[in-house]
Z-matrix of the N, CA and C atoms (Angstrom, degrees):
N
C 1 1.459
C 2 1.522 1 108.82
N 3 1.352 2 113.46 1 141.06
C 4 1.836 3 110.43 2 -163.33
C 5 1.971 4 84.09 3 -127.87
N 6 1.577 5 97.98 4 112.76
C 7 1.305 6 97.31 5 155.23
C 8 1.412 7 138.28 6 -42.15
N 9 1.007 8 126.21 7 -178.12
C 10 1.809 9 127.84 8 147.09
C 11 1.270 10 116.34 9 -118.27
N 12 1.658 11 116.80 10 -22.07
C 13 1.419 12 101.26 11 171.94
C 14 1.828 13 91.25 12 -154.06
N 15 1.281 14 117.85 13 -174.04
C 16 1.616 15 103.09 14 164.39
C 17 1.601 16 111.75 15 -119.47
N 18 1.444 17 116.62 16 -19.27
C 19 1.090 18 105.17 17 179.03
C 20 1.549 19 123.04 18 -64.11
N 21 1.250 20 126.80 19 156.79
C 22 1.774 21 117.39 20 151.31
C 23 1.647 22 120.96 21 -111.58
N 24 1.123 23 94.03 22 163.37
C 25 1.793 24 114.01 23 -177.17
C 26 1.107 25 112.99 24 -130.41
N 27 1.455 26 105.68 25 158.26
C 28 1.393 27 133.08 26 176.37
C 29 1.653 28 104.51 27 -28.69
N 30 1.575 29 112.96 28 -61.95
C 31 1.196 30 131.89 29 -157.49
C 32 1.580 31 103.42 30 -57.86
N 33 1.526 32 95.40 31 -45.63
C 34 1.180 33 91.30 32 -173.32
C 35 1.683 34 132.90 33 -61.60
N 36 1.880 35 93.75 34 -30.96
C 37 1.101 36 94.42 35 -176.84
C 38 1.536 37 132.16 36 -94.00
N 39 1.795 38 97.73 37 22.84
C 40 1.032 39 126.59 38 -177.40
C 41 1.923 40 88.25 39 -90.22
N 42 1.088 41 119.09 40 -80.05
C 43 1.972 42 124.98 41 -164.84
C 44 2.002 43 82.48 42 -45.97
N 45 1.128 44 140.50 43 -10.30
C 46 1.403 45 117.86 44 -157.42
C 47 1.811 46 95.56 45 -91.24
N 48 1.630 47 96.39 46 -55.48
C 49 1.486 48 109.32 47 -165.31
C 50 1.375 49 112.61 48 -87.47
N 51 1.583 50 106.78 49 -21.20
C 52 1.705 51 103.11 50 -173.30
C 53 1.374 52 107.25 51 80.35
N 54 1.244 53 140.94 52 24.42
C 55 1.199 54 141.78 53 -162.49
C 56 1.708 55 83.64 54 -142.07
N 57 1.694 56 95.16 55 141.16
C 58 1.608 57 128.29 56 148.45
C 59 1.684 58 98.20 57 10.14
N 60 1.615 59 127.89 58 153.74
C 61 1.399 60 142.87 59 152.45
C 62 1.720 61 93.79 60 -81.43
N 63 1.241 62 140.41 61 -53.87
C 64 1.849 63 136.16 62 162.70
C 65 1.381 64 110.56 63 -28.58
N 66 1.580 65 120.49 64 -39.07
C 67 1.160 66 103.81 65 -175.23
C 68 1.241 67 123.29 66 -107.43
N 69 1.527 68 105.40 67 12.83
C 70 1.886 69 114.59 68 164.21
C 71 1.477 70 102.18 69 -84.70
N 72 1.676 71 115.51 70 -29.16
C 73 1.542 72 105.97 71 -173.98
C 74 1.569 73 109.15 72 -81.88
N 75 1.466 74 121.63 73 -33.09
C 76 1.383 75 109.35 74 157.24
C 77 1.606 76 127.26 75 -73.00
N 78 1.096 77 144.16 76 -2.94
C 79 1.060 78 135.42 77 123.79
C 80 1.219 79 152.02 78 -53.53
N 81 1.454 80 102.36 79 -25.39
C 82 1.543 81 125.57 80 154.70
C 83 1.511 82 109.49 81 -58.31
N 84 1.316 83 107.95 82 -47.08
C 85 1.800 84 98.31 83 -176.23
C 86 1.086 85 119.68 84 -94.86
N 87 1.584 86 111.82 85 -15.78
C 88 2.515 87 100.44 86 150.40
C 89 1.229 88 101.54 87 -56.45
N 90 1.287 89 117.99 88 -53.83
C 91 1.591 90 103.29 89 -170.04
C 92 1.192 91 131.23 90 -51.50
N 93 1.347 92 115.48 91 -31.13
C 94 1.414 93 121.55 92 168.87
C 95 1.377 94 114.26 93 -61.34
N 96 1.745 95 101.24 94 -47.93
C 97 1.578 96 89.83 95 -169.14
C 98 1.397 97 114.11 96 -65.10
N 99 1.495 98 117.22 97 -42.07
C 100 1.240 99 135.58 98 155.68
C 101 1.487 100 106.55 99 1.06
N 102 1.286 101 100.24 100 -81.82
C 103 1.818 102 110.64 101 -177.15
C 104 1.595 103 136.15 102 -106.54
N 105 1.689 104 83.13 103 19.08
C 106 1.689 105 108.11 104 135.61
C 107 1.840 106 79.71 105 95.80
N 108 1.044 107 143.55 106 15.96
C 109 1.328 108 141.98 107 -152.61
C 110 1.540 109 99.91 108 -81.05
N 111 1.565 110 120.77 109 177.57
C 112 1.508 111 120.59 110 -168.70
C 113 1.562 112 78.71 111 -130.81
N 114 1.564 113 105.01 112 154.02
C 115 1.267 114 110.76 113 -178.01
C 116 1.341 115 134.22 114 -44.03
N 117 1.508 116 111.68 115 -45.60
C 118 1.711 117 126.90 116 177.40
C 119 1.312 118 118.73 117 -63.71
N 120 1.790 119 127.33 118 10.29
C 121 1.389 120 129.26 119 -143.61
C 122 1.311 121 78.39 120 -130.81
N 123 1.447 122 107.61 121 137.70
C 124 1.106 123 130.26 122 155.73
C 125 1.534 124 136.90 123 -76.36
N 126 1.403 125 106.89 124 137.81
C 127 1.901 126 101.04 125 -173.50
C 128 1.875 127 95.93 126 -85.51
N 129 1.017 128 112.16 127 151.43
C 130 1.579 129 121.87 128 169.21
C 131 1.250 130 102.34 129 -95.81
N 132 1.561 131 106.92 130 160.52
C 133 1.571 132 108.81 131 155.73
C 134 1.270 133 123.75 132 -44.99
N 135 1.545 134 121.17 133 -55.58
C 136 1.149 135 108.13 134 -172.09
C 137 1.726 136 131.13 135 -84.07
N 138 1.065 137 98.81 136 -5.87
C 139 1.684 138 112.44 137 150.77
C 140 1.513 139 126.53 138 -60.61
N 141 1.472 140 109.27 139 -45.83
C 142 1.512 141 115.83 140 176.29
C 143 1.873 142 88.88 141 -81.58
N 144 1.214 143 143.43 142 -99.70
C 145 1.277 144 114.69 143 -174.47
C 146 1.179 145 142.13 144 -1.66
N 147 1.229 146 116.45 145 -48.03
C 148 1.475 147 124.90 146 160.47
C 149 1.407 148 132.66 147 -65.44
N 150 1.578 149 107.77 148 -18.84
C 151 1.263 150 124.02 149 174.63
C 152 1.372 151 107.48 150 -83.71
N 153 1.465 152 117.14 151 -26.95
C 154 1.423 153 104.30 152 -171.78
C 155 1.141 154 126.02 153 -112.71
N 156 1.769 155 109.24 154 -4.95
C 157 0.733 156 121.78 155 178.74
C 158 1.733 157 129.80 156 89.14
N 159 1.452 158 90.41 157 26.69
C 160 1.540 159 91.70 158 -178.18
C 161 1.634 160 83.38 159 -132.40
N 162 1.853 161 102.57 160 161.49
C 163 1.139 162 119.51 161 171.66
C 164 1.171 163 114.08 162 -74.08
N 165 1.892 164 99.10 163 154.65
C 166 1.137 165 100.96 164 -174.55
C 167 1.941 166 135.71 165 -76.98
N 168 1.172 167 82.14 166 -7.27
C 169 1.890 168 92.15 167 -177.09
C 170 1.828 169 102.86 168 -93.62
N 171 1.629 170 112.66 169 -16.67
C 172 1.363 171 109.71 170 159.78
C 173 1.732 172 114.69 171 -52.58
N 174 1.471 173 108.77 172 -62.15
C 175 1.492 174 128.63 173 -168.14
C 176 1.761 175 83.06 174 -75.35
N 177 0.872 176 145.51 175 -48.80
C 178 1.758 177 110.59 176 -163.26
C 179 1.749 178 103.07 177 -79.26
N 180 1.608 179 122.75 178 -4.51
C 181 1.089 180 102.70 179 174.60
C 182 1.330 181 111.42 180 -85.51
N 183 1.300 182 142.39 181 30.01
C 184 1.518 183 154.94 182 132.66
C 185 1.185 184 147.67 183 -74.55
N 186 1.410 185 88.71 184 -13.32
C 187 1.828 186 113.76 185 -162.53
C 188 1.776 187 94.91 186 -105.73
N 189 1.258 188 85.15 187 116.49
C 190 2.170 189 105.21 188 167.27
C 191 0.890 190 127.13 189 -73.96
């Protein structure tokens, strides 16, 4: 499977869950704390996959 990018976004995790763009950015920042991250650091796909527990070729078939 060939990404397009590795980071994720808000946006994205808005088309994933169907939920709010607010609640990809607060999920973005458990995840960080989650995995101890510093603010300027980016979550990857396969970090948020792993966080949520879905595979990863599920979540990149969302990602633009």
């Amino acid at each position: 499977m060939k990404l397009s990018r590795l980071c994720i976004y808000p946006k994205d995790i808005q088309r994933i869950t169907g939920r709010s763009e607010r609640y990809g950015r607060q999920l973005l920042m458990d995840i960080k704390l989650y995995l101890g991250k510093e603010k300027h650091q980016f979550v990857t796909i396969y970090e948020f996959a792993m966080y949520c527990g879905l595979e990863v070729e599920e979540v990149a078939a969302f990602i633009v």
